[in-house]
Chimera marker file (.cmm) of the C-alpha trace (Angstrom):
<marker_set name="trace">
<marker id="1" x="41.813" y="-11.628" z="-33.080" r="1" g="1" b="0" radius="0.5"/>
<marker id="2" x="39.915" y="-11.741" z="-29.791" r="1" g="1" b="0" radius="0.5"/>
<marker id="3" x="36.172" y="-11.737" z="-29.524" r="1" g="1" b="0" radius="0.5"/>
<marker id="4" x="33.972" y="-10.123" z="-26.671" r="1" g="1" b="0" radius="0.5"/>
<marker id="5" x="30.788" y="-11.232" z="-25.943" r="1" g="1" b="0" radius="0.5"/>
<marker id="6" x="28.639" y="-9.496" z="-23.695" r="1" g="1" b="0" radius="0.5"/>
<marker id="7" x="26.049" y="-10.962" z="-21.468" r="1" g="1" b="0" radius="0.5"/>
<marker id="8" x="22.761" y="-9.097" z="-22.471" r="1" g="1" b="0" radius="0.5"/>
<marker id="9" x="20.645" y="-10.227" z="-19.820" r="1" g="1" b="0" radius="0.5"/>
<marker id="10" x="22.948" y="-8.745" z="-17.142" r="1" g="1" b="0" radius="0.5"/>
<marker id="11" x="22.599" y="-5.404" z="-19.211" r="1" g="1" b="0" radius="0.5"/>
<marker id="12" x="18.814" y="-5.728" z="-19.274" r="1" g="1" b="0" radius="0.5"/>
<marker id="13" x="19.146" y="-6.714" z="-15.522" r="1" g="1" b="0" radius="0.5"/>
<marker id="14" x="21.350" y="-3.597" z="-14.353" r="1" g="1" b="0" radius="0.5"/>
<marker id="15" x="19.339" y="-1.743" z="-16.933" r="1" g="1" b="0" radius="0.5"/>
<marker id="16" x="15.688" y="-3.223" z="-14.773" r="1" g="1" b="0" radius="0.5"/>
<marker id="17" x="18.114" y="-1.857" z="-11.790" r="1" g="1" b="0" radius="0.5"/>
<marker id="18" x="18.914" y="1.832" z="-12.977" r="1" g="1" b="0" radius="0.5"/>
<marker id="19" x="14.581" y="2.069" z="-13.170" r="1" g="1" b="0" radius="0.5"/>
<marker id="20" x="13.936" y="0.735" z="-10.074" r="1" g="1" b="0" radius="0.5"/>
<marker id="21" x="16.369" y="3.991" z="-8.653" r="1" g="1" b="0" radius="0.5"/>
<marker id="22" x="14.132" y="6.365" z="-10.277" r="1" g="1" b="0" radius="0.5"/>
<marker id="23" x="10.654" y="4.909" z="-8.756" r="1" g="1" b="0" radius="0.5"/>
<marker id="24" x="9.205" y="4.294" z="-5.760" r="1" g="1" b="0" radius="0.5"/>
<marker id="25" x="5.877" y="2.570" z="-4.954" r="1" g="1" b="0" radius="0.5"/>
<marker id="26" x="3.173" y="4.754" z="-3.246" r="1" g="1" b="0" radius="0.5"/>
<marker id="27" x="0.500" y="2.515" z="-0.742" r="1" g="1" b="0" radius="0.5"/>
<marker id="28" x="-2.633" y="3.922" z="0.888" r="1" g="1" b="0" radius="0.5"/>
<marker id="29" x="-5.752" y="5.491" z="0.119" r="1" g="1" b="0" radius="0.5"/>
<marker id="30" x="-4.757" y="7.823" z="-3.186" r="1" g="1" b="0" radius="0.5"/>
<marker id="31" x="-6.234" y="11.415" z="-3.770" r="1" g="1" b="0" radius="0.5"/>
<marker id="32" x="-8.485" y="10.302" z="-6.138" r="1" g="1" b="0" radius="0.5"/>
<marker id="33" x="-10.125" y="7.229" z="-4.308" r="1" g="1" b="0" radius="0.5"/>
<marker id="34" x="-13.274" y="9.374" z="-3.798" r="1" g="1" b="0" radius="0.5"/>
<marker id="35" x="-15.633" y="10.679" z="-0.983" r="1" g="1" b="0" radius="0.5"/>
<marker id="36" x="-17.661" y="8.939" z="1.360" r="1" g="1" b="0" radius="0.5"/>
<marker id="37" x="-21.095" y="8.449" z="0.335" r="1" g="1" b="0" radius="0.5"/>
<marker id="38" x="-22.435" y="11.402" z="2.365" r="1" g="1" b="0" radius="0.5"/>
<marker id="39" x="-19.867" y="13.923" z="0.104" r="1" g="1" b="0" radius="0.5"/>
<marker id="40" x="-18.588" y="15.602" z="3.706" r="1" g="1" b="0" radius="0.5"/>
<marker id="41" x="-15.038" y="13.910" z="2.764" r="1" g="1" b="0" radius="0.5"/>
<marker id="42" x="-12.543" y="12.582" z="0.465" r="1" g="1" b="0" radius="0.5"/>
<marker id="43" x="-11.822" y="8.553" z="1.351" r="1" g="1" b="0" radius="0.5"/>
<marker id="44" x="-8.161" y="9.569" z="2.099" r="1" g="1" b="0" radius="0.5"/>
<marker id="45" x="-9.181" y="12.007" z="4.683" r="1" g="1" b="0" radius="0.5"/>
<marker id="46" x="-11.473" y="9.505" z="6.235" r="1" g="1" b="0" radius="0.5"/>
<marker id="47" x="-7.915" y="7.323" z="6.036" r="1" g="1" b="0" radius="0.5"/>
<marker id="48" x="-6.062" y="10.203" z="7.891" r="1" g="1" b="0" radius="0.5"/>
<marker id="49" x="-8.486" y="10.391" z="10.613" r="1" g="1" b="0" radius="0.5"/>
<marker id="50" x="-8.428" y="7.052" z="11.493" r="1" g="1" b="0" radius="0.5"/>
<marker id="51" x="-4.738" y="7.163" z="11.030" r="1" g="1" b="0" radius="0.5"/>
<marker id="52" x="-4.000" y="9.399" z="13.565" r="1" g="1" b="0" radius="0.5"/>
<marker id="53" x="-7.431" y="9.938" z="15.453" r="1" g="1" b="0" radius="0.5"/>
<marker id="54" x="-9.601" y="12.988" z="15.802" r="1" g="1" b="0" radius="0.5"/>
<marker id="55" x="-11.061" y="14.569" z="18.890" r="1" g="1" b="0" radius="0.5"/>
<marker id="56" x="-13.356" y="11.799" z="18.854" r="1" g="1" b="0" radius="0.5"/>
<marker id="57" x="-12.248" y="8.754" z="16.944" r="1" g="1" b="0" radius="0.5"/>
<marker id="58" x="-9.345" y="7.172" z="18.644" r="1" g="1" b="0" radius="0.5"/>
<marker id="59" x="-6.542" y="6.419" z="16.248" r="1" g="1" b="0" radius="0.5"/>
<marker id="60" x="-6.407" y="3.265" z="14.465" r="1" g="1" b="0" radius="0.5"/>
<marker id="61" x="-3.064" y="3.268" z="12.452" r="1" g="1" b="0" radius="0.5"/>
<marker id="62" x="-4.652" y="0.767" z="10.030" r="1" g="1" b="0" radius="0.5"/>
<marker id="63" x="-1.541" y="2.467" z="7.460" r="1" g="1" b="0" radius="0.5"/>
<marker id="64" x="1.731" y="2.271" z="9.706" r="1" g="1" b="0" radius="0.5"/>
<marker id="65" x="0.460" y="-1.180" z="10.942" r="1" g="1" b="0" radius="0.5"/>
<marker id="66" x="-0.095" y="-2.338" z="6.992" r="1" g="1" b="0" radius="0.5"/>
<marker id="67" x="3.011" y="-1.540" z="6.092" r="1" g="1" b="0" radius="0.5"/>
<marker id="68" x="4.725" y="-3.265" z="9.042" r="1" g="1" b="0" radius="0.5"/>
<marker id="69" x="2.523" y="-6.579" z="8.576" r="1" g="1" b="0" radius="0.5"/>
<marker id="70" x="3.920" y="-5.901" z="4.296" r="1" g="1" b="0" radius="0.5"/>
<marker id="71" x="7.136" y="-6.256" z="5.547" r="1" g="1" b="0" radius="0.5"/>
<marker id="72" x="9.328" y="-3.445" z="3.604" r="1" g="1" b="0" radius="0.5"/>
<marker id="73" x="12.627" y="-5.549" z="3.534" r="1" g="1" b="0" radius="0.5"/>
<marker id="74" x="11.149" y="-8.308" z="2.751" r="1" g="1" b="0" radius="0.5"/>
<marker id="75" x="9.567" y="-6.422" z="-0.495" r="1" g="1" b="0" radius="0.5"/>
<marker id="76" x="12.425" y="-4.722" z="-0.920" r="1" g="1" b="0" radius="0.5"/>
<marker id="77" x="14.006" y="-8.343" z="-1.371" r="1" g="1" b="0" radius="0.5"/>
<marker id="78" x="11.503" y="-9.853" z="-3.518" r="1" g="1" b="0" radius="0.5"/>
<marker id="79" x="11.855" y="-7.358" z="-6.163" r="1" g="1" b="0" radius="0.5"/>
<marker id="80" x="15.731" y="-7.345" z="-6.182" r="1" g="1" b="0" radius="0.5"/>
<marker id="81" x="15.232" y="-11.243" z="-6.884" r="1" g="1" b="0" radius="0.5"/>
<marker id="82" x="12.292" y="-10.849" z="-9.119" r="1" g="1" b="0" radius="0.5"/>
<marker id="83" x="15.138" y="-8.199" z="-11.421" r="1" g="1" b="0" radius="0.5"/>
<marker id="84" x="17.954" y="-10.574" z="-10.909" r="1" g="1" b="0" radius="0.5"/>
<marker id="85" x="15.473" y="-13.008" z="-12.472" r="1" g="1" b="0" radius="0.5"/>
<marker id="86" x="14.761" y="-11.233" z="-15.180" r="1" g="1" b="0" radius="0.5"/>
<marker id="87" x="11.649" y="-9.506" z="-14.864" r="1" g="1" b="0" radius="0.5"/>
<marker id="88" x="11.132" y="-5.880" z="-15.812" r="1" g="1" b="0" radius="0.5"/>
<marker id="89" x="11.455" y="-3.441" z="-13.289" r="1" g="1" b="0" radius="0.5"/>
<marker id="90" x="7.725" y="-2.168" z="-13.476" r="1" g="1" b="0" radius="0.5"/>
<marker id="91" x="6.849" y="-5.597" z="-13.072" r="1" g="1" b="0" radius="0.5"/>
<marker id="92" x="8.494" y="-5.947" z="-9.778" r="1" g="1" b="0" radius="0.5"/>
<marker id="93" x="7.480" y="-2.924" z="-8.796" r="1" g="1" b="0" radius="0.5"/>
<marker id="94" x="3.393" y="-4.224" z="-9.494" r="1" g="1" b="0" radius="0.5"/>
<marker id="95" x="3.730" y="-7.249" z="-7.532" r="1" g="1" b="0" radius="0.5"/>
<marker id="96" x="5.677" y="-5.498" z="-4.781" r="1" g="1" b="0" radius="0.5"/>
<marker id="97" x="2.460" y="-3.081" z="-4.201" r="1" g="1" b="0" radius="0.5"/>
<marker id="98" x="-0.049" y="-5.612" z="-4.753" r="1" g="1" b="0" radius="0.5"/>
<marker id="99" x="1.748" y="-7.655" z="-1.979" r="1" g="1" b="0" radius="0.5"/>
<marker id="100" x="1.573" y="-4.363" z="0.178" r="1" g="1" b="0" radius="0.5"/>
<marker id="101" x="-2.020" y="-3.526" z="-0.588" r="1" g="1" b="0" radius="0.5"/>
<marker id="102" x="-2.844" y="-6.806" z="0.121" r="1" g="1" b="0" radius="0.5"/>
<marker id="103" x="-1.220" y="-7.252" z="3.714" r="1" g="1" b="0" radius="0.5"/>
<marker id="104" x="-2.554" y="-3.361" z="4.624" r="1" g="1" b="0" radius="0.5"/>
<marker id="105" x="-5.929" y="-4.698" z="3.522" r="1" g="1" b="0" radius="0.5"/>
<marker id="106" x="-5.651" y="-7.800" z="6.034" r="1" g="1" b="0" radius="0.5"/>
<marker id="107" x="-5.234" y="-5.742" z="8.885" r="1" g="1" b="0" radius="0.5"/>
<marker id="108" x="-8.281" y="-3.850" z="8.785" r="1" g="1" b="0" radius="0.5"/>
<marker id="109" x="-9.904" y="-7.336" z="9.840" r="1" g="1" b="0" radius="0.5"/>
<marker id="110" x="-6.868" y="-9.006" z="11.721" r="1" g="1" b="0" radius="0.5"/>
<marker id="111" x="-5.820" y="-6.452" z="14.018" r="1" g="1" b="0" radius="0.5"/>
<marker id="112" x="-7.025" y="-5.964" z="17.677" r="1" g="1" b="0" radius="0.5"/>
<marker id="113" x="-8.164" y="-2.287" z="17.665" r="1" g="1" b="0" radius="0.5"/>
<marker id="114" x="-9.427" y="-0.393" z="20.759" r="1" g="1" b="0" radius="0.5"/>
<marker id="115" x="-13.384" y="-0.719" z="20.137" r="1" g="1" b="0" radius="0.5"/>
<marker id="116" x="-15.999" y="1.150" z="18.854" r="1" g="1" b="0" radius="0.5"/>
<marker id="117" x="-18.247" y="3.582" z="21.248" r="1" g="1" b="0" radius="0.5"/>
<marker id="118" x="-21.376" y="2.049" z="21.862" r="1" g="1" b="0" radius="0.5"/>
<marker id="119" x="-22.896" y="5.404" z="19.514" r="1" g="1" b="0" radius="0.5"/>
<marker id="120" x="-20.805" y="4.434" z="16.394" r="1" g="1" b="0" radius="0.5"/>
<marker id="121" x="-21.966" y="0.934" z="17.123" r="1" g="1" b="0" radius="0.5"/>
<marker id="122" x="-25.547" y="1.797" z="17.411" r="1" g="1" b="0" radius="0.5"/>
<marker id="123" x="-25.350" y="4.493" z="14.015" r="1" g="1" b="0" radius="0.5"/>
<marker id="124" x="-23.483" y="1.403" z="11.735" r="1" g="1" b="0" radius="0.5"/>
<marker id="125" x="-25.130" y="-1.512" z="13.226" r="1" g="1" b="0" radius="0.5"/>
<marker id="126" x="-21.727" y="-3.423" z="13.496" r="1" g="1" b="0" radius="0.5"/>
<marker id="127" x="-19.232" y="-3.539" z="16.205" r="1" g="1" b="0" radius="0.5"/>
<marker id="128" x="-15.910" y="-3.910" z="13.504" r="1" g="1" b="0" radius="0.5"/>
<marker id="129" x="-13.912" y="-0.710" z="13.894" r="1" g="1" b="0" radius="0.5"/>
<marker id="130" x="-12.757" y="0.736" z="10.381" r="1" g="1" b="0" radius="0.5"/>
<marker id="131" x="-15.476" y="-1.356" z="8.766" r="1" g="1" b="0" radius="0.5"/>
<marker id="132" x="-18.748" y="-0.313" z="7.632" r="1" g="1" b="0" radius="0.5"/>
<marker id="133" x="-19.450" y="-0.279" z="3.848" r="1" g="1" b="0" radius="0.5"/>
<marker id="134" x="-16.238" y="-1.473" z="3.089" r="1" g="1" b="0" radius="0.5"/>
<marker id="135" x="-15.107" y="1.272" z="0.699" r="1" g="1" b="0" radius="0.5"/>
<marker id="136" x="-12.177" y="2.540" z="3.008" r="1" g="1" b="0" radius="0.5"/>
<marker id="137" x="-10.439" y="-0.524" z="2.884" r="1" g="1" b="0" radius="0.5"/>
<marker id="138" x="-11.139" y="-1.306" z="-0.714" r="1" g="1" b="0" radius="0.5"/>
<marker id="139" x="-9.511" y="1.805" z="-1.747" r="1" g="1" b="0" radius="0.5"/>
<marker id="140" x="-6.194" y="1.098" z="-0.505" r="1" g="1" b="0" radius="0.5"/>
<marker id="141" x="-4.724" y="0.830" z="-3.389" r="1" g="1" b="0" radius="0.5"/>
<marker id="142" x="-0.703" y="1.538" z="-4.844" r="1" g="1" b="0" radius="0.5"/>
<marker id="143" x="0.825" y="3.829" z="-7.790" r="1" g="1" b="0" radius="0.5"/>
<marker id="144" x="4.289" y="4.116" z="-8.868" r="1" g="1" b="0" radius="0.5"/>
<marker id="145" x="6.071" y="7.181" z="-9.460" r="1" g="1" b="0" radius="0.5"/>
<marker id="146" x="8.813" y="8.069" z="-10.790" r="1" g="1" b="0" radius="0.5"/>
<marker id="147" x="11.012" y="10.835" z="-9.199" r="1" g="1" b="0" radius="0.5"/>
<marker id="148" x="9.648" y="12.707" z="-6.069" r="1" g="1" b="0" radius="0.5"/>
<marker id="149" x="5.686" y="11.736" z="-7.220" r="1" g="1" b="0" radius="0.5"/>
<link id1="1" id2="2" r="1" g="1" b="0" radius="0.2"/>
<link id1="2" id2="3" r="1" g="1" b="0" radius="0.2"/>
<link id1="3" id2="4" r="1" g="1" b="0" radius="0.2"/>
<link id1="4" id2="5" r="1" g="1" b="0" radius="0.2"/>
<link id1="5" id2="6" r="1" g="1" b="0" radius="0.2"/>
<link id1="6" id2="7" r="1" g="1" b="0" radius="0.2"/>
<link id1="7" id2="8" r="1" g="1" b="0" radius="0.2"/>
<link id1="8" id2="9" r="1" g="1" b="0" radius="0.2"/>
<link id1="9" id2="10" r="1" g="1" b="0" radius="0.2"/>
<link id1="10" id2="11" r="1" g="1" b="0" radius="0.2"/>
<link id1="11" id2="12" r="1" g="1" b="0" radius="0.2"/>
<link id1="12" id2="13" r="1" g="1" b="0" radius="0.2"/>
<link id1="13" id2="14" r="1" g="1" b="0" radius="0.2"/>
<link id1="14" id2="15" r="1" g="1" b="0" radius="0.2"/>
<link id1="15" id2="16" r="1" g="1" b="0" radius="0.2"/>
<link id1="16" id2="17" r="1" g="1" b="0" radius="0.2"/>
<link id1="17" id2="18" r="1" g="1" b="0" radius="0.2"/>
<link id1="18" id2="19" r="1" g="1" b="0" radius="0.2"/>
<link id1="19" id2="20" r="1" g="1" b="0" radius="0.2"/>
<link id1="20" id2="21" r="1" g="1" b="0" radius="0.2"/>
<link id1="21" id2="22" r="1" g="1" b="0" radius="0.2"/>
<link id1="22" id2="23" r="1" g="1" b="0" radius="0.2"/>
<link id1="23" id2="24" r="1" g="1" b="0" radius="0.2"/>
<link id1="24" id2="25" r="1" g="1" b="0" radius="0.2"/>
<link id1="25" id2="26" r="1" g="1" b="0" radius="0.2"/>
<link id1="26" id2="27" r="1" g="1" b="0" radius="0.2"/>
<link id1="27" id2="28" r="1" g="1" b="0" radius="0.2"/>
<link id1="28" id2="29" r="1" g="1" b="0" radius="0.2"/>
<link id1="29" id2="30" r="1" g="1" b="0" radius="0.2"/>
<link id1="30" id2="31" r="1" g="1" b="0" radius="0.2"/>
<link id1="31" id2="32" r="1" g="1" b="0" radius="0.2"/>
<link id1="32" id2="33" r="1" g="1" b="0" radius="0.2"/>
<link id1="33" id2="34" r="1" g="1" b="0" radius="0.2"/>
<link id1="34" id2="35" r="1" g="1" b="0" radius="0.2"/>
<link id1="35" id2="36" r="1" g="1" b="0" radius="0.2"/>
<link id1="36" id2="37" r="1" g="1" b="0" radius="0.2"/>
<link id1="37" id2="38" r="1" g="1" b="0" radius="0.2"/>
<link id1="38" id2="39" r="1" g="1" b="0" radius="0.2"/>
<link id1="39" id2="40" r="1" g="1" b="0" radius="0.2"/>
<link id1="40" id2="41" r="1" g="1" b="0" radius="0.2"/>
<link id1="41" id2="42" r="1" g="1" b="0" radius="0.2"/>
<link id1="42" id2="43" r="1" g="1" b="0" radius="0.2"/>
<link id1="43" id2="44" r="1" g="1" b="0" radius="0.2"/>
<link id1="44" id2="45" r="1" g="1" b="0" radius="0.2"/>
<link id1="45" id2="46" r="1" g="1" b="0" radius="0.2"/>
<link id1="46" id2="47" r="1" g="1" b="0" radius="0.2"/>
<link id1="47" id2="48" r="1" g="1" b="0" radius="0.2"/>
<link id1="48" id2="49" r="1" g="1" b="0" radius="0.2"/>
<link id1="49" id2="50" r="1" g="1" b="0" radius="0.2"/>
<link id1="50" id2="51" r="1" g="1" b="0" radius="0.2"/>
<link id1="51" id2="52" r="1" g="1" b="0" radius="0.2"/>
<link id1="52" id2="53" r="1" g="1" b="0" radius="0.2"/>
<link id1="53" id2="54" r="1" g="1" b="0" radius="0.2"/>
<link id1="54" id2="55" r="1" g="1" b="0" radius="0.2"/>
<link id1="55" id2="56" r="1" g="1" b="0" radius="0.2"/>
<link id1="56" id2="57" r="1" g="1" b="0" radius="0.2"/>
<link id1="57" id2="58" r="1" g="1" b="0" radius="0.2"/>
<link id1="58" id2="59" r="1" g="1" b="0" radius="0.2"/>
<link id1="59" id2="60" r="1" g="1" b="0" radius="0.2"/>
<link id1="60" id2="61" r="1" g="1" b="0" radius="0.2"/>
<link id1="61" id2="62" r="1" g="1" b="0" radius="0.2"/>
<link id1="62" id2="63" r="1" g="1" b="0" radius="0.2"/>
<link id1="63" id2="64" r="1" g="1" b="0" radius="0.2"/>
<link id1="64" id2="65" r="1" g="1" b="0" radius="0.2"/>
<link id1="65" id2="66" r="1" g="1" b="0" radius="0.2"/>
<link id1="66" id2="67" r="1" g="1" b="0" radius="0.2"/>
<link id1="67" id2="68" r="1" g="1" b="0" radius="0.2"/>
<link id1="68" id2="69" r="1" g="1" b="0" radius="0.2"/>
<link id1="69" id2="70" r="1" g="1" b="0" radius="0.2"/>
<link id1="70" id2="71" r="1" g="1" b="0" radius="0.2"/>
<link id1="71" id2="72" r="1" g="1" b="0" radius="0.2"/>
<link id1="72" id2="73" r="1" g="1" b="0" radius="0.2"/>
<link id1="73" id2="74" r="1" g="1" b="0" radius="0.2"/>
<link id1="74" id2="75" r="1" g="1" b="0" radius="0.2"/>
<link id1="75" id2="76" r="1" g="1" b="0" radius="0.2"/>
<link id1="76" id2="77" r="1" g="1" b="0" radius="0.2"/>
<link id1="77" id2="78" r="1" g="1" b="0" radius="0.2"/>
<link id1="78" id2="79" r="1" g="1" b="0" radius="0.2"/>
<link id1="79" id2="80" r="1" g="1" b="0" radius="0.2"/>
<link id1="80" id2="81" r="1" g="1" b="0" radius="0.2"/>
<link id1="81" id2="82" r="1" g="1" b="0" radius="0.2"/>
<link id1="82" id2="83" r="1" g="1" b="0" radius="0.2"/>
<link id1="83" id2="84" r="1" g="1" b="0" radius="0.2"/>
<link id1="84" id2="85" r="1" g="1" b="0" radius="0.2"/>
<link id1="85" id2="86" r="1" g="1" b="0" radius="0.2"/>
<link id1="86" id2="87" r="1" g="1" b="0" radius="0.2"/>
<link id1="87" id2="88" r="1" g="1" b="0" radius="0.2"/>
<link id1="88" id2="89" r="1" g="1" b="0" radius="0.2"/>
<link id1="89" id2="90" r="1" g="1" b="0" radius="0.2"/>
<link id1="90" id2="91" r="1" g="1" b="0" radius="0.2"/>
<link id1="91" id2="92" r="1" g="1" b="0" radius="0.2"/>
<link id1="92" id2="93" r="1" g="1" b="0" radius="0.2"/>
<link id1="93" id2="94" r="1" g="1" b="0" radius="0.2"/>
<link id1="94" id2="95" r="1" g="1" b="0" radius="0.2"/>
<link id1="95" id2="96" r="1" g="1" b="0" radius="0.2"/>
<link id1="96" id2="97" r="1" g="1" b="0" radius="0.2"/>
<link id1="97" id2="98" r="1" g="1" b="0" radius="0.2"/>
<link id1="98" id2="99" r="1" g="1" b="0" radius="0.2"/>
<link id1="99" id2="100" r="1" g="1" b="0" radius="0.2"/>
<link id1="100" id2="101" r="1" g="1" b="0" radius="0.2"/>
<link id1="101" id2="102" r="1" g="1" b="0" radius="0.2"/>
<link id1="102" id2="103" r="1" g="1" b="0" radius="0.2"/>
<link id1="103" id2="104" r="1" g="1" b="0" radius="0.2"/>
<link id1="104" id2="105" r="1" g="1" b="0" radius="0.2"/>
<link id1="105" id2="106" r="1" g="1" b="0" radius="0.2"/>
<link id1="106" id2="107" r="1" g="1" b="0" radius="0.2"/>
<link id1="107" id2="108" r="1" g="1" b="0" radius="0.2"/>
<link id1="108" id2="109" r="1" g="1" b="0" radius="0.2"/>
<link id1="109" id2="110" r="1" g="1" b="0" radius="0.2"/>
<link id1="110" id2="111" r="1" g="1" b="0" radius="0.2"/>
<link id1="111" id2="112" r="1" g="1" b="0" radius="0.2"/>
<link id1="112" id2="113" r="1" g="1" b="0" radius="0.2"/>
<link id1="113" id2="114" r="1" g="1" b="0" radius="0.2"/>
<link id1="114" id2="115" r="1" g="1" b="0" radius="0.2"/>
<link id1="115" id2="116" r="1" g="1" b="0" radius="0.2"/>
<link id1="116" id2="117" r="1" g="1" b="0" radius="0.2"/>
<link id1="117" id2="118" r="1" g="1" b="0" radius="0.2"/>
<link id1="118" id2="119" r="1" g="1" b="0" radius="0.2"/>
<link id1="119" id2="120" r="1" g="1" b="0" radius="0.2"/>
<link id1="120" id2="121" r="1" g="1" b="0" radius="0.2"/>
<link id1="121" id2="122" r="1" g="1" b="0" radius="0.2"/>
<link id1="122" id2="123" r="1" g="1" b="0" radius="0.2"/>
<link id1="123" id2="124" r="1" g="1" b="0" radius="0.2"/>
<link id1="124" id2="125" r="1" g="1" b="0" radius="0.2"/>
<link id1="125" id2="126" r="1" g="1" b="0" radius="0.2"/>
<link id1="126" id2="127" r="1" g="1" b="0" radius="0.2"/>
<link id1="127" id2="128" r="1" g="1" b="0" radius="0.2"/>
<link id1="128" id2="129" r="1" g="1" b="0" radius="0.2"/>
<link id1="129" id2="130" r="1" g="1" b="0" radius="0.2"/>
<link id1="130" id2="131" r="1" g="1" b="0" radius="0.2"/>
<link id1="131" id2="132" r="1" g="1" b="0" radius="0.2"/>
<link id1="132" id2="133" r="1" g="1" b="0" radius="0.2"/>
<link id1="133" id2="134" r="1" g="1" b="0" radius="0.2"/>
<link id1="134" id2="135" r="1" g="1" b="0" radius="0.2"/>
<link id1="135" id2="136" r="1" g="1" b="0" radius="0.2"/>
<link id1="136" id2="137" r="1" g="1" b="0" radius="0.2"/>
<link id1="137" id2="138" r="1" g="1" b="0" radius="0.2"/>
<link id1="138" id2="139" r="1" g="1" b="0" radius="0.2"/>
<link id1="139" id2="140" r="1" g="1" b="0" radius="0.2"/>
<link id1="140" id2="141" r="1" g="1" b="0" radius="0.2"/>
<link id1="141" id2="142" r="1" g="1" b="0" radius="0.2"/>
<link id1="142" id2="143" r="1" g="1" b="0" radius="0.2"/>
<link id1="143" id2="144" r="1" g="1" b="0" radius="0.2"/>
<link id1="144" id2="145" r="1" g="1" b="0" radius="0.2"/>
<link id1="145" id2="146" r="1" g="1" b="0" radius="0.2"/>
<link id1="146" id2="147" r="1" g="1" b="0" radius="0.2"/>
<link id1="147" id2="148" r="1" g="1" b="0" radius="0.2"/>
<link id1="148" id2="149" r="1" g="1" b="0" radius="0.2"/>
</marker_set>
């Protein structure tokens, strides 16, 4: 008689694995974040503007530049050892976006941008581009979703 043992936390690992396929973290300024205090837009709008620029606000790509300074691979990394480890896949996935939020946050204050116009300086009283109340980069936040989200 032969007996077979089976290594349970490899099948909770490639189990942690098989959820991770299904999800994907989302980072930036979510739908429901709000509108600016005035009520003329949502906070993710005011996100896509500065993004990408408008007629008049030259683009600040406060999002594409976050995600570079967050390192994907290196996230990407971090949760494959936080799995191998033994922690849940949602877990990983929640310490993976807070990581990302947190670096995308950083570079609202770290990064060179081109200036404000001496009008936008004069309406806000402060010379920090993408700063002013601070409520556009506190609402960078992440979500998980599971399929296409």
């Amino acid at each position: 008689m032969s007996v077979k043992t089976i290594d349970m936390g490899l099948i909770a690992r490639l189990k942690a694995m098989n959820e991770l396929a299904e999800k994907k973290i989302l980072v930036g300024i979510q739908e429901d974040a709000g509108k600016t205090e005035d009520g003329s837009a949502t906070l993710a709008e005011v996100g896509y503007y500065q993004e990408y620029g408008t007629r008049d606000i030259p683009a600040r790509p406060w999002l594409s530049e976050g995600v570079k300074r967050a390192d994907p691979a290196k996230l990407l990394k971090q949760i494959a050892v936080d799995v191998v480890n033994g922690r849940p896949a949602d877990q990983a996935l929640q310490r993976a976006g807070v990581a990302a939020v947190g670096a995308i946050q950083e570079g609202f204050t770290a990064t060179a941008w081109e200036p404000n116009a001496a009008s936008t300086i004069k309406a806000k009283g402060s010379s920090q581009p993408l700063i002013d109340t601070g409520r556009l980069r506190q609402s960078v936040s992440y979500k998980i979703v599971k399929g296409d989200g």
